[in-house]
LOVEXFI-16366 format. One record per residue (C-alpha): residue in three letters; y, z, x. Coordinates in nm, 3 decimals, decimal comma, always signed. Layout:
BEGIN
<rec><residu>ALA</residu><c2>Y</c2><c3>Z</c3><c1>X</c1></rec>
...
REM end
This chain:
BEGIN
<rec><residu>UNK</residu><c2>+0,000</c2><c3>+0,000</c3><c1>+0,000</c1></rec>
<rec><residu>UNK</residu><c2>+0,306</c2><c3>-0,110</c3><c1>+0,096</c1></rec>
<rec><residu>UNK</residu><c2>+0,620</c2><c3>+0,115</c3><c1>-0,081</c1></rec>
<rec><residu>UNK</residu><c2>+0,871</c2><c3>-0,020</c3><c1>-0,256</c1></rec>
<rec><residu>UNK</residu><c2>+0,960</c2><c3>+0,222</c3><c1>-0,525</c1></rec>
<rec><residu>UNK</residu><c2>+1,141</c2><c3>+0,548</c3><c1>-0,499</c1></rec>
<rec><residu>UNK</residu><c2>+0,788</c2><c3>+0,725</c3><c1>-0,635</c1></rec>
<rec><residu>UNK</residu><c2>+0,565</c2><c3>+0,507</c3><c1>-0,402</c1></rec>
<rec><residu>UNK</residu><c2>+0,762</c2><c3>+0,657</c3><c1>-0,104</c1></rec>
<rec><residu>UNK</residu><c2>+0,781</c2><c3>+1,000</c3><c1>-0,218</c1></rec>
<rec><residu>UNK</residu><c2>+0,392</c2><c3>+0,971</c3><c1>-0,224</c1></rec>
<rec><residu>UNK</residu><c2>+0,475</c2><c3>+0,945</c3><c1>+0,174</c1></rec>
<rec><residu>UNK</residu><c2>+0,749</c2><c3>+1,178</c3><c1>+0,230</c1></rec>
<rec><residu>UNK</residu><c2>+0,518</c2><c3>+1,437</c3><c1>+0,154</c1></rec>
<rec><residu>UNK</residu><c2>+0,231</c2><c3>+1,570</c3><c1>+0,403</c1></rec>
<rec><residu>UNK</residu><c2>-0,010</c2><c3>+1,809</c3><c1>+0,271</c1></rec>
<rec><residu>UNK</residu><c2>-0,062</c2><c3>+2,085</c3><c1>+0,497</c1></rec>
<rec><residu>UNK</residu><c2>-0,350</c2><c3>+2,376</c3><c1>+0,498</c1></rec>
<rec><residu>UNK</residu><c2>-0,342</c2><c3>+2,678</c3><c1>+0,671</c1></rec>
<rec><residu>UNK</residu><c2>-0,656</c2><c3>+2,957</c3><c1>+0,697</c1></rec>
<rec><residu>UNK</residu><c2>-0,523</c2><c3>+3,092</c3><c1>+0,372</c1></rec>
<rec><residu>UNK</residu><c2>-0,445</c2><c3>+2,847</c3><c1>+0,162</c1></rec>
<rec><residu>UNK</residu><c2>-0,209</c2><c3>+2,513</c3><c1>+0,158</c1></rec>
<rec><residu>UNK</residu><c2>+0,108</c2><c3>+2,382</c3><c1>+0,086</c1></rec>
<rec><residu>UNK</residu><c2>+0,360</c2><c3>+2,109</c3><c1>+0,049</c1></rec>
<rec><residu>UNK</residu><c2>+0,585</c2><c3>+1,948</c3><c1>+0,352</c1></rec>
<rec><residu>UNK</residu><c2>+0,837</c2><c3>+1,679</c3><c1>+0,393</c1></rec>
<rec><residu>UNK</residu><c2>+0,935</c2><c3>+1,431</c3><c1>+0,640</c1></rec>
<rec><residu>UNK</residu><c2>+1,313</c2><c3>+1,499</c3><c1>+0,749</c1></rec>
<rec><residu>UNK</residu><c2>+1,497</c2><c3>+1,322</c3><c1>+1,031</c1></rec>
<rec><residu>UNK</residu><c2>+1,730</c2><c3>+1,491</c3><c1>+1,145</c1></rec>
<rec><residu>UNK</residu><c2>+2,016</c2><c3>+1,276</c3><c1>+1,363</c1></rec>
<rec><residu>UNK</residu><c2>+2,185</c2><c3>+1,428</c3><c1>+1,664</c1></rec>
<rec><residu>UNK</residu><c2>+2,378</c2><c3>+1,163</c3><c1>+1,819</c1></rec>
<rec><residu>UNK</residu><c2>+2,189</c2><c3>+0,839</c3><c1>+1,887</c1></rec>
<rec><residu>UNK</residu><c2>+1,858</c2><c3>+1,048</c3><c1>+1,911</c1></rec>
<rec><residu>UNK</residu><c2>+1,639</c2><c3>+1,060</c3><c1>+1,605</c1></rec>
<rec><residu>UNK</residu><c2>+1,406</c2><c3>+1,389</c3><c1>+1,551</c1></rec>
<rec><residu>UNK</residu><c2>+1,140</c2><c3>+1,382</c3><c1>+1,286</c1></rec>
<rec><residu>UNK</residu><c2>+1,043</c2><c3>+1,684</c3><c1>+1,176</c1></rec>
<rec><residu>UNK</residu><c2>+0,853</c2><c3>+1,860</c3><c1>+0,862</c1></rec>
<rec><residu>UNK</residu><c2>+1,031</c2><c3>+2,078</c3><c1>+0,672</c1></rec>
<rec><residu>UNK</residu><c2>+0,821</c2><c3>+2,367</c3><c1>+0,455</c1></rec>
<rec><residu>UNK</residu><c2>+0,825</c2><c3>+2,692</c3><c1>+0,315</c1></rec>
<rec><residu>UNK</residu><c2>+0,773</c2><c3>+3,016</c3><c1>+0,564</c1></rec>
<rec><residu>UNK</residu><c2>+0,510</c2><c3>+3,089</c3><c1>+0,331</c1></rec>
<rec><residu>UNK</residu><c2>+0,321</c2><c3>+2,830</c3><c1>+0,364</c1></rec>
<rec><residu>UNK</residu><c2>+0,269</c2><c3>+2,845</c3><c1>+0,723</c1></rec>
<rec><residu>UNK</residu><c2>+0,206</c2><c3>+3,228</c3><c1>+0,637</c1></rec>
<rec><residu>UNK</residu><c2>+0,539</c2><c3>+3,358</c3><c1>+0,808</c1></rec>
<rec><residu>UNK</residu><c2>+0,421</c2><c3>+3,288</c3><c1>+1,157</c1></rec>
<rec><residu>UNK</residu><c2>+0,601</c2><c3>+3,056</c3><c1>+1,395</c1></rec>
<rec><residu>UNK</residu><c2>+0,298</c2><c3>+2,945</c3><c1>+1,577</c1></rec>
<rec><residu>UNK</residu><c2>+0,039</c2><c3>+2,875</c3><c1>+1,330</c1></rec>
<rec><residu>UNK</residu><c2>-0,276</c2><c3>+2,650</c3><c1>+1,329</c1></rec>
<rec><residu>UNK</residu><c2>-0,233</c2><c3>+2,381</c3><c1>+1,058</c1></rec>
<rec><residu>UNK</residu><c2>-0,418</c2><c3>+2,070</c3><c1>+0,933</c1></rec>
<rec><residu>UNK</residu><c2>-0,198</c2><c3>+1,776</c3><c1>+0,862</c1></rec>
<rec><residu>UNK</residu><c2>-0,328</c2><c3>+1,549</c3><c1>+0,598</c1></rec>
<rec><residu>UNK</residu><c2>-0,146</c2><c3>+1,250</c3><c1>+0,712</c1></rec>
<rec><residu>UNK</residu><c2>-0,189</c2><c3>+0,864</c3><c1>+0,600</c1></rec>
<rec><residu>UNK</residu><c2>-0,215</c2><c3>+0,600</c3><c1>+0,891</c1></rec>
<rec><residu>UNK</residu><c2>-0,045</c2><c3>+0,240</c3><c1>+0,931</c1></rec>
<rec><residu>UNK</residu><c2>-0,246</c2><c3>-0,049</c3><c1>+0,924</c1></rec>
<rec><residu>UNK</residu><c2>-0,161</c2><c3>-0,373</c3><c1>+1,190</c1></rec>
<rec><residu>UNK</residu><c2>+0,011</c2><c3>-0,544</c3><c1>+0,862</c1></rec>
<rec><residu>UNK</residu><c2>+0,280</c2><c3>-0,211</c3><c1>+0,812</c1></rec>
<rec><residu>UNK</residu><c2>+0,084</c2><c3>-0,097</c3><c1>+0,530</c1></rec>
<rec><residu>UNK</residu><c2>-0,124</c2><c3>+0,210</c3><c1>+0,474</c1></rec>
<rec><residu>UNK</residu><c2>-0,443</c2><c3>+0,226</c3><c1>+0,341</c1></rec>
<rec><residu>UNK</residu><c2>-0,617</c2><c3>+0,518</c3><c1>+0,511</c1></rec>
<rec><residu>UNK</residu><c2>-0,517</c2><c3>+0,905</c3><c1>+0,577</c1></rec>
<rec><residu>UNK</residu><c2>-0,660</c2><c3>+1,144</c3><c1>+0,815</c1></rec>
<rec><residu>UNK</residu><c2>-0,672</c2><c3>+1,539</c3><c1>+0,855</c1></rec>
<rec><residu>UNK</residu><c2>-0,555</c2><c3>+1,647</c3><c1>+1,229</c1></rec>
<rec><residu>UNK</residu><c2>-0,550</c2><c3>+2,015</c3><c1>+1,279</c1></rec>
<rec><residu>UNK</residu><c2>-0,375</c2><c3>+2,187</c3><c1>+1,591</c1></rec>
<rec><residu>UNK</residu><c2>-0,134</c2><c3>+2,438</c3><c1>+1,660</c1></rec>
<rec><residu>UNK</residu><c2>+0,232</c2><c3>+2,403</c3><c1>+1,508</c1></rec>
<rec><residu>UNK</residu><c2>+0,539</c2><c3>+2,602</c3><c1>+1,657</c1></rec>
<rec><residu>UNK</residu><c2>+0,750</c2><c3>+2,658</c3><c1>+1,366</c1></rec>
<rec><residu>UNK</residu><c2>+1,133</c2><c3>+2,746</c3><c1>+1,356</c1></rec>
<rec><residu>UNK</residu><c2>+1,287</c2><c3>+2,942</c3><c1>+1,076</c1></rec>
<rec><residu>UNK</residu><c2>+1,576</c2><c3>+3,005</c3><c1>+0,888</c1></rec>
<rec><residu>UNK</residu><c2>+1,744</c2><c3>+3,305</c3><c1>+0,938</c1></rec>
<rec><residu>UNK</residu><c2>+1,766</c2><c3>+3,399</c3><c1>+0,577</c1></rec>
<rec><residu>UNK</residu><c2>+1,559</c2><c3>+3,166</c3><c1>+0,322</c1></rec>
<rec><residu>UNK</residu><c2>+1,217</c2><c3>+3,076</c3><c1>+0,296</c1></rec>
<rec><residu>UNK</residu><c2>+1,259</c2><c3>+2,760</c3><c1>+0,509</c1></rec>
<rec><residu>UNK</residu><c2>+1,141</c2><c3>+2,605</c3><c1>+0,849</c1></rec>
<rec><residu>UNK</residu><c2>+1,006</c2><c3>+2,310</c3><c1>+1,026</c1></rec>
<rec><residu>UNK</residu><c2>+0,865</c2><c3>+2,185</c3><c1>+1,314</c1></rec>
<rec><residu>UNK</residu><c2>+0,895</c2><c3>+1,886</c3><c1>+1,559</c1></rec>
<rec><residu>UNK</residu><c2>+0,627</c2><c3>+1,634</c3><c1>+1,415</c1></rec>
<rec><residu>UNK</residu><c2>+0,618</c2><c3>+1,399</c3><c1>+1,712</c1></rec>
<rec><residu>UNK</residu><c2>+0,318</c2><c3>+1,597</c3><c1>+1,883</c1></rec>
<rec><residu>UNK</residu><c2>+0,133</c2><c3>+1,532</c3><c1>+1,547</c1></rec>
<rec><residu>UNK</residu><c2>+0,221</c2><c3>+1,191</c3><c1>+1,559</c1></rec>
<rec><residu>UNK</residu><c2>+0,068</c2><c3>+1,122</c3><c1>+1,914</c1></rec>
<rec><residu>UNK</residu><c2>-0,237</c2><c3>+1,336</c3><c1>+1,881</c1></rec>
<rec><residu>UNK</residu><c2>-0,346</c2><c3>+1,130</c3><c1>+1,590</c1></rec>
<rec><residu>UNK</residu><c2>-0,221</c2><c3>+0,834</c3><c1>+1,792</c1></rec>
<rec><residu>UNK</residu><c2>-0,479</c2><c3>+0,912</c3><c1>+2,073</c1></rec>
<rec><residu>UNK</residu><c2>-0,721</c2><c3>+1,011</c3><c1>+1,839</c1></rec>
<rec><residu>UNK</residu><c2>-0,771</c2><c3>+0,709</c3><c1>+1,572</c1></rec>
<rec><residu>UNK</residu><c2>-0,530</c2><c3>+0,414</c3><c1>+1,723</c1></rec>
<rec><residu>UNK</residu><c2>-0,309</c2><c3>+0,397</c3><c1>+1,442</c1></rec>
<rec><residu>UNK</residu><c2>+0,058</c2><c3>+0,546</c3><c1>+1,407</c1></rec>
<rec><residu>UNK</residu><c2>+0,129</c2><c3>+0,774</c3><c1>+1,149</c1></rec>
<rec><residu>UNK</residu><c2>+0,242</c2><c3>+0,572</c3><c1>+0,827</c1></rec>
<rec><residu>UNK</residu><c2>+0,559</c2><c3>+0,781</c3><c1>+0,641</c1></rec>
<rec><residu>UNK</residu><c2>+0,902</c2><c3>+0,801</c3><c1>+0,489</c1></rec>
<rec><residu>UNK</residu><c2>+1,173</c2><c3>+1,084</c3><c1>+0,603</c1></rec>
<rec><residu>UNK</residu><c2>+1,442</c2><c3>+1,181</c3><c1>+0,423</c1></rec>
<rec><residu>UNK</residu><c2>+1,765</c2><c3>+1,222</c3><c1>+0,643</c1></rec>
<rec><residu>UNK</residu><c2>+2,122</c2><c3>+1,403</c3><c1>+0,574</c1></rec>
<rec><residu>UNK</residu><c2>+2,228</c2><c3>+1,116</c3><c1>+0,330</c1></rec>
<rec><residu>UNK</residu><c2>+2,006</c2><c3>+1,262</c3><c1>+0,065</c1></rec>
<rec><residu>UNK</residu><c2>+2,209</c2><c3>+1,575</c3><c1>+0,074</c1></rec>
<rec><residu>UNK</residu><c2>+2,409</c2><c3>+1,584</c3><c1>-0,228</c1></rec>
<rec><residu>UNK</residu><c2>+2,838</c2><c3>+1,578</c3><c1>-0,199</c1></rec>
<rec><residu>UNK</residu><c2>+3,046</c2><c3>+1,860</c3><c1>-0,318</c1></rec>
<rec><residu>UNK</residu><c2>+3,154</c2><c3>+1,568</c3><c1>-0,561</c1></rec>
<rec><residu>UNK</residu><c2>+2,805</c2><c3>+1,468</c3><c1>-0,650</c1></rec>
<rec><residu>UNK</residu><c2>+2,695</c2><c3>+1,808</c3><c1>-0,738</c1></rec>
<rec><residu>UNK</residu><c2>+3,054</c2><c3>+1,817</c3><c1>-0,968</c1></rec>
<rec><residu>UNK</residu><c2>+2,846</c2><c3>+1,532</c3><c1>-1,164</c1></rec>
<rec><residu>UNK</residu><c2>+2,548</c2><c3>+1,734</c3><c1>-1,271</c1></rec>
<rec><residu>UNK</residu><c2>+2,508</c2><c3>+1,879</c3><c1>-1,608</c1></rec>
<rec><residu>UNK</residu><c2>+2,365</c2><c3>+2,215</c3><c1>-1,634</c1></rec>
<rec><residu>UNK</residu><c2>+2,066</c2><c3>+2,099</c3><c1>-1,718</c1></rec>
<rec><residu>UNK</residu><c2>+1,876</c2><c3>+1,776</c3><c1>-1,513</c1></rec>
<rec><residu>UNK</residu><c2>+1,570</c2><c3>+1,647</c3><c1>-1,544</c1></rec>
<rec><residu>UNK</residu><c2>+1,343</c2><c3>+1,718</c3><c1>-1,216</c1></rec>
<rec><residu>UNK</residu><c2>+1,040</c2><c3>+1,562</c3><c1>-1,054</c1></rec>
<rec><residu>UNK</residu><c2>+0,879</c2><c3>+1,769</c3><c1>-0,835</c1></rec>
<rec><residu>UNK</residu><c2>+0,653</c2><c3>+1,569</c3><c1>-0,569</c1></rec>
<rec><residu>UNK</residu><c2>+0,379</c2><c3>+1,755</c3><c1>-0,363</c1></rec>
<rec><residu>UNK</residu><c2>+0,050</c2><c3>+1,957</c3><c1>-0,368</c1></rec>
<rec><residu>UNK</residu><c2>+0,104</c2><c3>+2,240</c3><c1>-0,615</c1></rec>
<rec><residu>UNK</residu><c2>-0,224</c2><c3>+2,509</c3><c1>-0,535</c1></rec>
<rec><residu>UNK</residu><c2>-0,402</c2><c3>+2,233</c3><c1>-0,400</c1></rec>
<rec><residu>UNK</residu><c2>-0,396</c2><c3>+1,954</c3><c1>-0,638</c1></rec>
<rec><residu>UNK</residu><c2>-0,376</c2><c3>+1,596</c3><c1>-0,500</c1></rec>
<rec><residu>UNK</residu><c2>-0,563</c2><c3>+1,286</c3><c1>-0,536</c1></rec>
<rec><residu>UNK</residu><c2>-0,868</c2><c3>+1,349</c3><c1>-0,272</c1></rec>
<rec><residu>UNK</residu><c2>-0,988</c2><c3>+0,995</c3><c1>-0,237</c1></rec>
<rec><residu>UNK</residu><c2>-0,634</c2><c3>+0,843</c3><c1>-0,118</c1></rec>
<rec><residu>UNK</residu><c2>-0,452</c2><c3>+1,187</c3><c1>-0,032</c1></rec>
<rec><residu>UNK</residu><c2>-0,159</c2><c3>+1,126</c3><c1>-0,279</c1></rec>
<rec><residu>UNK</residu><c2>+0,076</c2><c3>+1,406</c3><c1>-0,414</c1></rec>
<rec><residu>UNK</residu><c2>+0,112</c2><c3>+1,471</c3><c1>-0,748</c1></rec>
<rec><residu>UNK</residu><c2>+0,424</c2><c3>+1,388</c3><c1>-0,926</c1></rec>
<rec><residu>UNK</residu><c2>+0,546</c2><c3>+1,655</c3><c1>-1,232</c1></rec>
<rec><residu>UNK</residu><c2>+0,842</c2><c3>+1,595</c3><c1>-1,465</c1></rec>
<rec><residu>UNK</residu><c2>+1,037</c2><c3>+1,892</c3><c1>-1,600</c1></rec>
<rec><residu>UNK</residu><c2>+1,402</c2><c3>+1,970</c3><c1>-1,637</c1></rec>
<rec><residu>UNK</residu><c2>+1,576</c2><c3>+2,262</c3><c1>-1,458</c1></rec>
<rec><residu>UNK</residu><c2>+1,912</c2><c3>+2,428</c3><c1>-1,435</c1></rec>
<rec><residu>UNK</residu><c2>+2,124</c2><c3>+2,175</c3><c1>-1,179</c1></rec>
<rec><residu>UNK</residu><c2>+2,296</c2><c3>+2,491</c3><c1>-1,043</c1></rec>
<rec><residu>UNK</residu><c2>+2,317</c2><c3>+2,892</c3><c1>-1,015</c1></rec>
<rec><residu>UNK</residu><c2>+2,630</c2><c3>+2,921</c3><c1>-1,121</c1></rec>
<rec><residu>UNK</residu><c2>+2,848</c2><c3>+2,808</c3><c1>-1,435</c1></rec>
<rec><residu>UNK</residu><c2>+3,177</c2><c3>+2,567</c3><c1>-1,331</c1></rec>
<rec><residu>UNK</residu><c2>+3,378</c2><c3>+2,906</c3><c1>-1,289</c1></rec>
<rec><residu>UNK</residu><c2>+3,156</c2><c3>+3,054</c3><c1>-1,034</c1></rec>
<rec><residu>UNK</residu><c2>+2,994</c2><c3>+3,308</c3><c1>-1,290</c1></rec>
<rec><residu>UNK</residu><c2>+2,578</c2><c3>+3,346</c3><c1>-1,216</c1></rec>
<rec><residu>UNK</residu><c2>+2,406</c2><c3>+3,165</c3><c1>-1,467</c1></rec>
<rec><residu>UNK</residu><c2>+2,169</c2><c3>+3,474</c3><c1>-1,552</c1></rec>
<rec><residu>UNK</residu><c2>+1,771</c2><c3>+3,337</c3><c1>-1,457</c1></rec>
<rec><residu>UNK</residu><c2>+1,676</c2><c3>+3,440</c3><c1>-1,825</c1></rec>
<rec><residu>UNK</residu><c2>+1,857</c2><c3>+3,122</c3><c1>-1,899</c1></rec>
<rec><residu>UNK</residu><c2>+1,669</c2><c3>+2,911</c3><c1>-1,635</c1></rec>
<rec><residu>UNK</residu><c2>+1,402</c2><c3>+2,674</c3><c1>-1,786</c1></rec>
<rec><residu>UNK</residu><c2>+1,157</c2><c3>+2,521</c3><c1>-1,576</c1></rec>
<rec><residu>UNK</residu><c2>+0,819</c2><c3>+2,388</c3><c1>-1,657</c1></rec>
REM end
C-alpha cells in the first residue's frame, strides 16, 4: 500500500509498541533543528512504564523496492527514553530502530512523521467550537489488525479545549468523550 489519504497515513504514523507489561500507542514526529532532521517517537511515560531505558518491541512496517509497504516486522531492543518534566510525555531517537531493522531484514522502515506544522496556531485553536469531532488513531489495550499490523481508527467528539473563551475551566463533568 501506497498512502494517499490522510487515514491511510495515519495507519503509518503510528508504531505499536509493547513493553513486559503491556503495550501502547507511538507516533512518528520529526522534529527540525536547523537543516538537520531528527525522527523520533513520541509516547506516553506510561507506556514505556516510567523508565527512561526500557526494553521495547517496535511493530514497525517495512518499504518495499517500489516505495510501498506491504510487510511489518517486530524488532525488540533497548530504548533510552527522554521525558517531560511535567506531563505524561516522552520520546526517543528512532534512527537506531531504523538501522537495526535495516541490518536485520534489508528493507528501510516504511512511515509518516508528523512535524511542528501540525501544531495548531493560537488563531487556529480561536476556530474550534467547544465541541469537535475526534478520531483517535492507535492501539487502544492491544487492539490492531494482526495480519497487516494496522491501528485502529475510533470516531468520537470531545471538548476542543479546557477552558471556556474567558479563561474559566470548563468543569470535566462537562467533558464528553466516547
Amino acid at each position: 500500500m501506497k498512502p494517499e489519504s490522510i487515514s491511510e497515513k495515519m495507519m503509518f504514523n503510528t508504531v505499536r509498541l509493547e513493553t513486559e507489561s503491556g503495550m501502547g500507542t507511538g507516533f512518528f514526529y520529526n522534529f527540525q533543528v536547523g537543516d538537520a532532521t531528527y525522527p523520533t517517537i513520541i509516547t506516553n511515560k506510561h507506556v514505556v512504564n516510567d523508565r527512561q531505558d526500557e526494553k521495547v518491541r517496535f511493530l514497525l512496517h517495512l518499504k518495499e523496492e517500489n516505495g510501498e509497504s506491504n510487510s511489518s516486522v517486530g524488532i525488540q531492543m533497548n530504548a533510552h527514553w527522554f521525558f517531560h518534566s511535567t506531563k505524561d510525555l516522552c520520546f526517543t531517537f528512532v534512527n537506531p530502530v531504523f538501522e537495526s531493522v535495516k541490518n536485520r531484514y534489508g528493507k528501510d522502515v516504511f512511515y509518516v512523521a508528523n512535524d511542528a506544522s501540525i501544531i495548531a496556531t493560537k488563531e487556529k485553536l480561536k476556530d474550534l467550537s467547544a465541541l469537535e469531532e475526534l478520531v483517535m488513531v492507535g492501539y487502544p489495550i492491544g487492539l490492531s489488525d494482526t495480519r497487516n499490523n494496522y491501528p485502529i481508527f475510533r470516531k468520537g467528539y470531545t471538548s476542543a479545549c479546557k477552558f471556556c473563551s474567558n479563561g474559566t475551566p470548563i468543569p470535566k463533568s462537562a467533558v464528553h468523550s466516547f
